[in-house]
Structures are given as C-alpha cells and as structure tokens.
N, CA, C and O atoms as a DFTB+ gen file, in Angstrom:
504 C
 N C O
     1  1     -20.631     -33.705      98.814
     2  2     -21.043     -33.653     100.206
     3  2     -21.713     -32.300     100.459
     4  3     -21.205     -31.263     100.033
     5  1     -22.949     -32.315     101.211
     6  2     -23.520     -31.273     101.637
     7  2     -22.817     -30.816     102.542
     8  3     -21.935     -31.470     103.098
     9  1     -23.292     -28.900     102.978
    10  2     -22.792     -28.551     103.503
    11  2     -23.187     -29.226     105.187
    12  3     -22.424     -29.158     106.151
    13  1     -24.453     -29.808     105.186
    14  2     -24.514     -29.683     106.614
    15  2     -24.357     -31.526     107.127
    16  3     -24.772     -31.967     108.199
    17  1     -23.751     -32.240     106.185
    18  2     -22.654     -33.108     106.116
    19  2     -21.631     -33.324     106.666
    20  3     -21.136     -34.189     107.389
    21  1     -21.228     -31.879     105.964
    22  2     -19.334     -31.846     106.174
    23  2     -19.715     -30.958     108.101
    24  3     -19.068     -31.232     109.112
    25  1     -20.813     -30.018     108.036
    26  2     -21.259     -30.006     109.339
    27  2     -21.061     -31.042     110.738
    28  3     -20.465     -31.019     111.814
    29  1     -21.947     -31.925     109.983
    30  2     -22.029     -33.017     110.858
    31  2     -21.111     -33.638     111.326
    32  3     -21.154     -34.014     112.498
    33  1     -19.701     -33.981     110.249
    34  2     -18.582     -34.724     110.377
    35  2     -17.574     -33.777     111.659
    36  3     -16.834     -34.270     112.511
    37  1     -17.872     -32.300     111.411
    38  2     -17.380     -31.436     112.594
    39  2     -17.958     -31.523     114.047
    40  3     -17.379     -31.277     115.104
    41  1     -19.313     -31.956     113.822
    42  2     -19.852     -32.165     115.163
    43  2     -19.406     -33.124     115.829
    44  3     -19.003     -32.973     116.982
    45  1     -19.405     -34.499     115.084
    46  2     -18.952     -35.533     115.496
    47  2     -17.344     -35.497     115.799
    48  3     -16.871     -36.260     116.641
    49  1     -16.676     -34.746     115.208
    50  2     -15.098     -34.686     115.870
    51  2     -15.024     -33.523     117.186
    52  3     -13.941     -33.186     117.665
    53  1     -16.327     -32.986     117.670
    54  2     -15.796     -32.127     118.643
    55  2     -16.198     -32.848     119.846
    56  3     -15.742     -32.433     120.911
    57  1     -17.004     -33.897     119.856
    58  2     -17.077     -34.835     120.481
    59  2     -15.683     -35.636     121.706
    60  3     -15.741     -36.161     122.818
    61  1     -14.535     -35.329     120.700
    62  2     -12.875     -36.444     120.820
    63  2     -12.288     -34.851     121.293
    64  3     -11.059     -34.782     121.288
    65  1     -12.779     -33.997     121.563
    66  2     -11.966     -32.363     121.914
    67  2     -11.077     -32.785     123.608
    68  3     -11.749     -32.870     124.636
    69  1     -10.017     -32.935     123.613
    70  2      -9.654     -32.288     124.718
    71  2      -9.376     -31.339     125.527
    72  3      -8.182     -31.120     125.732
    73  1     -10.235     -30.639     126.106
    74  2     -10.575     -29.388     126.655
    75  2     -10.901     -29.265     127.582
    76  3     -12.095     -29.139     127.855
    77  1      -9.536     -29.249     128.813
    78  2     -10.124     -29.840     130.590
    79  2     -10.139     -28.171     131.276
    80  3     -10.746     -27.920     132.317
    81  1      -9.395     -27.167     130.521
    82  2      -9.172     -26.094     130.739
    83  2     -10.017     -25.030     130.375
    84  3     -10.251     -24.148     131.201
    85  1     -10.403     -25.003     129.483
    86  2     -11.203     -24.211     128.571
    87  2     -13.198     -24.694     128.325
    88  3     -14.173     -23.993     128.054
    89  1     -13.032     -26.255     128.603
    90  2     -14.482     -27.092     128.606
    91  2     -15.107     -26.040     127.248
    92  3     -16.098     -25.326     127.402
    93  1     -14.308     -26.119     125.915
    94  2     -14.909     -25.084     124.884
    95  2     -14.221     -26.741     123.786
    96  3     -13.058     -26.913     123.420
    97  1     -15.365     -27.633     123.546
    98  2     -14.943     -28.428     122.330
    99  2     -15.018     -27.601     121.195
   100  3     -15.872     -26.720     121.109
   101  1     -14.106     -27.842     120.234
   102  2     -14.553     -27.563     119.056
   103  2     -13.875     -28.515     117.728
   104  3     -12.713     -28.739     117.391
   105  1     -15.012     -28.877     117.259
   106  2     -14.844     -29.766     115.847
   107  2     -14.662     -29.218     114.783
   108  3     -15.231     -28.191     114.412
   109  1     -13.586     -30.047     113.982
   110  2     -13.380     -29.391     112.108
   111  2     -13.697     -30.183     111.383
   112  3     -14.023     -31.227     111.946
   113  1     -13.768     -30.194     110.254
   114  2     -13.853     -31.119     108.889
   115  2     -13.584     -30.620     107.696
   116  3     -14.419     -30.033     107.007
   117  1     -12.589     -30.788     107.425
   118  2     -11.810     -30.202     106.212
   119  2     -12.040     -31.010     104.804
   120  3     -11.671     -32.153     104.533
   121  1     -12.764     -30.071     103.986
   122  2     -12.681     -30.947     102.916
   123  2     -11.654     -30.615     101.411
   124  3     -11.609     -29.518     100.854
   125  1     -11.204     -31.351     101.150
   126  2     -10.007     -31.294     100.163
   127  2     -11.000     -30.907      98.680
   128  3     -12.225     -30.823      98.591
   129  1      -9.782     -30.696      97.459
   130  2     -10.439     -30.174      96.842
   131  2     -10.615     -31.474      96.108
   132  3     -11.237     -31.276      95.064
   133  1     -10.183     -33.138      96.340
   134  2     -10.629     -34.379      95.777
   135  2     -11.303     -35.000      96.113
   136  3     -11.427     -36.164      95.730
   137  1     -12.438     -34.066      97.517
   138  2     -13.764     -34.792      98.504
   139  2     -12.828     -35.567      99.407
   140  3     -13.464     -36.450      99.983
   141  1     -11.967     -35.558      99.630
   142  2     -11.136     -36.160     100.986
   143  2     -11.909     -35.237     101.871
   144  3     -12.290     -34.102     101.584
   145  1     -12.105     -35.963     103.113
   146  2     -12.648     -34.885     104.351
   147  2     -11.662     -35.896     105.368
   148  3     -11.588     -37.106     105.583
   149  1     -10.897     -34.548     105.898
   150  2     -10.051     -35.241     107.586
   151  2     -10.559     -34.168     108.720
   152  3     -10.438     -32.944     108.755
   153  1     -11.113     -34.997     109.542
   154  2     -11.621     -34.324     110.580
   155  2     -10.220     -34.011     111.776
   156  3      -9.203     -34.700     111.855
   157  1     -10.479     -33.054     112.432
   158  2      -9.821     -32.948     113.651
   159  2     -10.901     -31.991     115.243
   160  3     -11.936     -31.326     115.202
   161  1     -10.292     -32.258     116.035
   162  2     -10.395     -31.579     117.257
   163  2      -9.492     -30.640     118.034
   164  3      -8.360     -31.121     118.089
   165  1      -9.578     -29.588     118.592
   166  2      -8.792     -29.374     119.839
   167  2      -8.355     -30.053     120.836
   168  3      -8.975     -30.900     121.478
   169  1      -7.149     -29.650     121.001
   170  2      -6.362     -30.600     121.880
   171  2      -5.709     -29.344     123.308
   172  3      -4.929     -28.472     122.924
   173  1      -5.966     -29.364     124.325
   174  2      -5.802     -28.146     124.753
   175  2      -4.167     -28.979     125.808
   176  3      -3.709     -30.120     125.765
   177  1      -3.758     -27.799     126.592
   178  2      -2.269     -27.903     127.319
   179  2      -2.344     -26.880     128.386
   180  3      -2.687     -25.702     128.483
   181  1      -1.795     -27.992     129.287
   182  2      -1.408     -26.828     130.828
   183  2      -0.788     -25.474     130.190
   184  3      -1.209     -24.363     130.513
   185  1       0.777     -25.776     128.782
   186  2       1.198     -25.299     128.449
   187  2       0.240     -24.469     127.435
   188  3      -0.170     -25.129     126.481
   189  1      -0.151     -23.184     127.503
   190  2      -1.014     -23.115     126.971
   191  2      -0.772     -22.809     125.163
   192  3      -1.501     -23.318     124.312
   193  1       0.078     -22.134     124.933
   194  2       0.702     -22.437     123.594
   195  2       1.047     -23.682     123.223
   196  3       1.690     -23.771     122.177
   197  1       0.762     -24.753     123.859
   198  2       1.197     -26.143     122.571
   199  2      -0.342     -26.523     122.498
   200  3      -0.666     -27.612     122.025
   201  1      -1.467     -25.455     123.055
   202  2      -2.597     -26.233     122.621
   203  2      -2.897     -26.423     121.219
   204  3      -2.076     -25.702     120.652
   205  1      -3.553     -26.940     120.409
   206  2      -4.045     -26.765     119.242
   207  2      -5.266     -27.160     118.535
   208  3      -5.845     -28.245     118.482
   209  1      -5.593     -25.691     117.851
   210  2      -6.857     -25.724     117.274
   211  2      -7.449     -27.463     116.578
   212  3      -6.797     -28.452     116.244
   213  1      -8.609     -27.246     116.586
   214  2      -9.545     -27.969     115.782
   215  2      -9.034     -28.285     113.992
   216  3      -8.767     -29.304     113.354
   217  1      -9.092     -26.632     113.636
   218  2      -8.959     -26.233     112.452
   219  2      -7.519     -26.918     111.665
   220  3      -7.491     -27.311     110.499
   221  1      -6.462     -26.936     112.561
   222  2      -5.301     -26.850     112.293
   223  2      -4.751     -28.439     112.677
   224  3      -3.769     -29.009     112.201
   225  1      -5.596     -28.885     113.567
   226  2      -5.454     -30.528     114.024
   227  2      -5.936     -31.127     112.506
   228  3      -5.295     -32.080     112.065
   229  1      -7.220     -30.499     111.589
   230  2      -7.513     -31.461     110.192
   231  2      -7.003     -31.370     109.191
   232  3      -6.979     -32.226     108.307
   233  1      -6.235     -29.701     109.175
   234  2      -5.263     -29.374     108.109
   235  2      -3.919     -29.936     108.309
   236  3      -3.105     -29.868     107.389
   237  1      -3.604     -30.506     109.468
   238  2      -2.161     -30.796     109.688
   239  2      -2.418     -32.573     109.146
   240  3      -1.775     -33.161     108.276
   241  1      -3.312     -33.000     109.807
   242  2      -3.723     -34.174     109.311
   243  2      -3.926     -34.364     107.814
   244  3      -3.144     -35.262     107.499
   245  1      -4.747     -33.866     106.492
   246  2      -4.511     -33.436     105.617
   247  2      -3.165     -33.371     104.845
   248  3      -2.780     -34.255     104.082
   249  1      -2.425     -32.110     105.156
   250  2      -0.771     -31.978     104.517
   251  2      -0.412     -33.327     104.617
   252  3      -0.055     -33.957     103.622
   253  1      -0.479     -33.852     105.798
   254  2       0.543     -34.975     106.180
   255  2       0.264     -36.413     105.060
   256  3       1.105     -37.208     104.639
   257  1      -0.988     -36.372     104.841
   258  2      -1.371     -37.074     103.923
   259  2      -1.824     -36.939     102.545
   260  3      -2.628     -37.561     101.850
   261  1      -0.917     -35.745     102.329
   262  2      -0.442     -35.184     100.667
   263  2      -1.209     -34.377     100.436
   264  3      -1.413     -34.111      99.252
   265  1      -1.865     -33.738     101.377
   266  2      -3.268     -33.230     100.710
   267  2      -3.109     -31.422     100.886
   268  3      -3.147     -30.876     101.989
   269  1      -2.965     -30.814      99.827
   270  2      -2.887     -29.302      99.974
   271  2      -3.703     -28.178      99.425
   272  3      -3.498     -26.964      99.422
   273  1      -4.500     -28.769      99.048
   274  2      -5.569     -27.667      98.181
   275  2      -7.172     -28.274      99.171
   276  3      -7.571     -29.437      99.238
   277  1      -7.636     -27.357      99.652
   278  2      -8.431     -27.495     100.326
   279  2      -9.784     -26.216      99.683
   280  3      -9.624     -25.050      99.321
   281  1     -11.316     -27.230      99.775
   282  2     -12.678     -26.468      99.456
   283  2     -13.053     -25.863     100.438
   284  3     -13.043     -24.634     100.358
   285  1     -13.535     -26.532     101.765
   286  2     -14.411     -26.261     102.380
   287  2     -13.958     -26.679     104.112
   288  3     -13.551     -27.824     104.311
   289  1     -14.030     -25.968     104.974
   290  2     -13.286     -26.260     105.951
   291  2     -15.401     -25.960     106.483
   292  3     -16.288     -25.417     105.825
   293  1     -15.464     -26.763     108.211
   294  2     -16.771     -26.647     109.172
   295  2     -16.263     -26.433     110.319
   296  3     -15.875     -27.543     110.683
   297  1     -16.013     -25.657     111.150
   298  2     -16.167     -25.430     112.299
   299  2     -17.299     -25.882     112.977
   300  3     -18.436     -25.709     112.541
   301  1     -16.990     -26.572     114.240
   302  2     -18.180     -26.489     115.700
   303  2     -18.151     -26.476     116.927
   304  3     -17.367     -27.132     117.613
   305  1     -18.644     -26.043     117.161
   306  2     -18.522     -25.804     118.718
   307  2     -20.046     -25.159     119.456
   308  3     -20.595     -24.106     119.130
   309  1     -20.556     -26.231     120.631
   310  2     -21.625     -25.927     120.902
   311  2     -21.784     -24.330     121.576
   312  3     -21.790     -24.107     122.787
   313  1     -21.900     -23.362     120.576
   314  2     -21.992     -22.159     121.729
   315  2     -22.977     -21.224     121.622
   316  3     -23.922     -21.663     120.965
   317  1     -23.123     -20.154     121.994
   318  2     -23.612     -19.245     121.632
   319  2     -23.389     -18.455     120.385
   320  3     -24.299     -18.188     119.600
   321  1     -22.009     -18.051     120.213
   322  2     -21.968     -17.144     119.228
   323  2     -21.154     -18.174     117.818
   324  3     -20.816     -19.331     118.068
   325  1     -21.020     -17.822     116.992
   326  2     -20.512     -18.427     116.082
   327  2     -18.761     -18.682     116.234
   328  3     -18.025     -17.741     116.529
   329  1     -18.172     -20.235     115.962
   330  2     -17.505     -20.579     116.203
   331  2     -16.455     -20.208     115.041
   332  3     -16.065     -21.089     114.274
   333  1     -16.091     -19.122     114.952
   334  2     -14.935     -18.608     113.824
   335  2     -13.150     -18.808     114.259
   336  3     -12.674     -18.590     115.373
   337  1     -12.475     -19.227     113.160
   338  2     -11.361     -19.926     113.786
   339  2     -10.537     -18.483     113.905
   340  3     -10.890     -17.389     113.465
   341  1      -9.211     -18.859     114.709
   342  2      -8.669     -17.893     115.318
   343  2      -7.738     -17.339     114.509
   344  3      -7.463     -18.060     113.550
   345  1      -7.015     -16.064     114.571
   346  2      -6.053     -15.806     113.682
   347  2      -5.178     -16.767     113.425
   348  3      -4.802     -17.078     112.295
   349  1      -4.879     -17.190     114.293
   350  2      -3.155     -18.431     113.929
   351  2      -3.711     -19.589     112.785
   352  3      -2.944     -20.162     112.011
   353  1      -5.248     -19.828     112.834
   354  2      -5.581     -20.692     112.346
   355  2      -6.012     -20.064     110.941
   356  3      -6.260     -20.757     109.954
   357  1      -6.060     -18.919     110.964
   358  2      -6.234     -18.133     109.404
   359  2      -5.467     -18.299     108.863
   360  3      -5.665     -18.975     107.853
   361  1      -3.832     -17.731     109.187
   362  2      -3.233     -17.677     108.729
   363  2      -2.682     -18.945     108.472
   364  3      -1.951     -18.906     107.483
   365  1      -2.765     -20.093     109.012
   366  2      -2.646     -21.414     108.885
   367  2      -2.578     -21.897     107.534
   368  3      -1.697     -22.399     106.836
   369  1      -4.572     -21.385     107.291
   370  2      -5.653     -21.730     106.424
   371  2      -4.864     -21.310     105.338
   372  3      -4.490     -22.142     104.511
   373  1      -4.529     -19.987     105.226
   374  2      -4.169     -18.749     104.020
   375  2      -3.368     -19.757     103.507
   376  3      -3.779     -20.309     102.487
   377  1      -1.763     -20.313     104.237
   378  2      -0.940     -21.280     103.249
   379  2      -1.183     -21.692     102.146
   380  3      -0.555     -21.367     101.139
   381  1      -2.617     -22.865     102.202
   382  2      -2.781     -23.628     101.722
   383  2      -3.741     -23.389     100.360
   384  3      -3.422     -23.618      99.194
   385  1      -5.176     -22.789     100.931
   386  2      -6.371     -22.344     100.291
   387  2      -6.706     -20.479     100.905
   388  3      -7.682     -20.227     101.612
   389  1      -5.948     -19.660     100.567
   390  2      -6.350     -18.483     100.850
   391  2      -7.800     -18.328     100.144
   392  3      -8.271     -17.269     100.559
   393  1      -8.499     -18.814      99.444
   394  2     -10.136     -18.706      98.981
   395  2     -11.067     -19.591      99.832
   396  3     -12.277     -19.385      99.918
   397  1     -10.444     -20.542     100.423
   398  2     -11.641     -21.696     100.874
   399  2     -12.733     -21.281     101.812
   400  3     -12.565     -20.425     102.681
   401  1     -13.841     -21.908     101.610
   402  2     -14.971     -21.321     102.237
   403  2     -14.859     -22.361     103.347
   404  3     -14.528     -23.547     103.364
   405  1     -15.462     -21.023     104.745
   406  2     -15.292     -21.843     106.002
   407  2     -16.517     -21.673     106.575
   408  3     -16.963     -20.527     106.627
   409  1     -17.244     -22.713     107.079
   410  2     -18.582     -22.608     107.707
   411  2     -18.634     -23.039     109.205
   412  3     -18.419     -24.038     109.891
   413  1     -19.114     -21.496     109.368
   414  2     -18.996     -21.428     111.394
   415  2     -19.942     -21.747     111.998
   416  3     -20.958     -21.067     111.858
   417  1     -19.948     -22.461     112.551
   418  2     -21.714     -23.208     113.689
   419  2     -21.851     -22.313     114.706
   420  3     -20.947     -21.512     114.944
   421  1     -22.785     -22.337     115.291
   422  2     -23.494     -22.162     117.107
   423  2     -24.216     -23.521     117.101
   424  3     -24.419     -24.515     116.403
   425  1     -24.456     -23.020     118.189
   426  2     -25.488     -24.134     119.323
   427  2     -26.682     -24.333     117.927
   428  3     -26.679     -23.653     116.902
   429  1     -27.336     -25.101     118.158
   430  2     -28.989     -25.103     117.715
   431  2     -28.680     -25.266     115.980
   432  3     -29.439     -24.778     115.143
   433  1     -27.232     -26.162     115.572
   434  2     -26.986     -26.773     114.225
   435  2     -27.157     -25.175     113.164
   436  3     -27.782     -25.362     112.120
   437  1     -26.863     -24.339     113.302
   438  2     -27.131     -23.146     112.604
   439  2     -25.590     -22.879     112.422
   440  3     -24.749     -23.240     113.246
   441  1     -25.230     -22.007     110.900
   442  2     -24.290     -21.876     111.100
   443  2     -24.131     -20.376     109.748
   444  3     -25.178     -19.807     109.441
   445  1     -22.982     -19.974     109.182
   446  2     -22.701     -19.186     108.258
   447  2     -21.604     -19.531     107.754
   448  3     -20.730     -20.239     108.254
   449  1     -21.646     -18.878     106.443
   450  2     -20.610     -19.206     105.825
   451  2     -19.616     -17.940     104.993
   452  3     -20.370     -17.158     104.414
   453  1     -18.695     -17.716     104.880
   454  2     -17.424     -16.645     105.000
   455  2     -16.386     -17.383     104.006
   456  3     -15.984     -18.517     104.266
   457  1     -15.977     -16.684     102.862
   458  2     -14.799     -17.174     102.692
   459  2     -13.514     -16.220     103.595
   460  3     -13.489     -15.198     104.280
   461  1     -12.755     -17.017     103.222
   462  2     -11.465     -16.763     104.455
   463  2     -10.439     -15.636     104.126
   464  3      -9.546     -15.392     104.937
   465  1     -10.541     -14.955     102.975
   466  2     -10.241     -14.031     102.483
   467  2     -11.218     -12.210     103.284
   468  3     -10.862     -11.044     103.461
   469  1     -12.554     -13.055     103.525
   470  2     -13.182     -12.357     104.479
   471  2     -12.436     -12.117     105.304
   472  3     -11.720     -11.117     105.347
   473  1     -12.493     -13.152     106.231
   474  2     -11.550     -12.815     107.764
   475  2     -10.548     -12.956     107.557
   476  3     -10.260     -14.043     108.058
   477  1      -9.359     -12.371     106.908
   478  2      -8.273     -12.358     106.853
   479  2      -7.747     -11.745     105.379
   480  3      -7.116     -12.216     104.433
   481  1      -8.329     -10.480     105.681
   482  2      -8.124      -9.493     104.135
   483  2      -6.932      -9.379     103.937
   484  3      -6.823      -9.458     102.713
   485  1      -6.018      -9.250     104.339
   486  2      -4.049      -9.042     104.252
   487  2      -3.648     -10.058     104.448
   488  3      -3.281      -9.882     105.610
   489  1      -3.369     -11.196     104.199
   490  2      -2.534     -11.952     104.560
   491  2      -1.097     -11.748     104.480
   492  3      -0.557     -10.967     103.696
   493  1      -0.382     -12.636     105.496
   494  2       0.998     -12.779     105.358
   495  2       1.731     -13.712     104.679
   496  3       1.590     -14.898     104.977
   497  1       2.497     -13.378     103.810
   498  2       2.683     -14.144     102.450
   499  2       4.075     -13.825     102.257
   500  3       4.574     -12.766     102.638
   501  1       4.818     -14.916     101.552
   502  2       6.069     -14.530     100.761
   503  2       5.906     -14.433      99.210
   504  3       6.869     -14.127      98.506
C-alpha cells in the first residue's frame, strides 16, 4: 500500500470523527506489519478525558484483534498545520512499534513523514 493510500484510508475515517466540542476531525490508519490496515477516528466527551484520539481508536482496534507490531500509522485532519498525534498517543504508539513511521497531513492532501522515535526521543518504558 502506498503511502497516500494508507492516507486516504485516514481521510476517509475522519469523516465518522465525533467532534461536537472541538469540530477538529481527525482520521488514522494504522498499518500492521502483515498489511492489515484498521482505521479509527476521534471520539470526543463532555468528559473531557474519556475523549479519544484517532490514533489510539486504530491501535486499540488493532491489539484487540491480535495485532501488535505495527509499520506505518496516517494521521488527518483537515487543517492548517500538520496533524501530529499527541503525547498520550506517542506514548501509546511507543508500546507497540517505538520505530513506526507516522505520516502527518494538513489541509490541501500534503503531508510529512517522522518516525516516532522523532517525536518522542525518551520514551517511557519498563
């Protein structure tokens, strides 16, 4: 799968974002390291801590369905600046694939790409 594929599959899940608070969709698409891709969205909450990421809605989806070694994670979200996932969701990420490359969108289908060791040089680890 191309990268602007596994792109696309993020666009199309930020689409399903619930975000009545924030009106900030953002789509994932996680791809495993056996070409499994599980998409997720944000899901946002009055409560604002039970909201949850995009990132962490496709990785939770993923685990749940045996899946723990992860390539390539897509962020999207129509915005201005590039849609990079949040610490909680780094450290999320780190669990599983502390190397996996994550590709961040803006507006206008453009995006970059970072492995996650980038944004998140120390991890927290046992």
């Amino acid at each position: 799968m191309t990268d602007r594929e596994l792109m696309s599959k993020a666009k199309a899940a930020s689409m399903n974002a619930y975000a009545p608070y924030s009106r900030f969709q953002v789509g994932a698409a996680l791809e495993c390291d056996d070409g499994t891709v599980f998409t997720g969205c944000n899901v946002e909450n009055a409560a604002l801590g039970s909201t949850i990421c995009a990132e962490r809605t496709a990785c939770v989806k993923a685990v749940s369905e045996g899946h723990r070694s992860f390539r390539r994670l897509a962020i999207y979200a129509d915005s201005e600046n590039w849609c990079t996932p949040c610490g909680a969701c780094r450290q999320f990420l780190t669990e599983f694939s502390p190397d996996i490359e994550i590709l961040c969108a803006r507006a206008g289908d453009r995006y970059v790409s970072y492995k996650l060791s980038e944004l998140l040089p120390h991890t927290f680890a046992f």
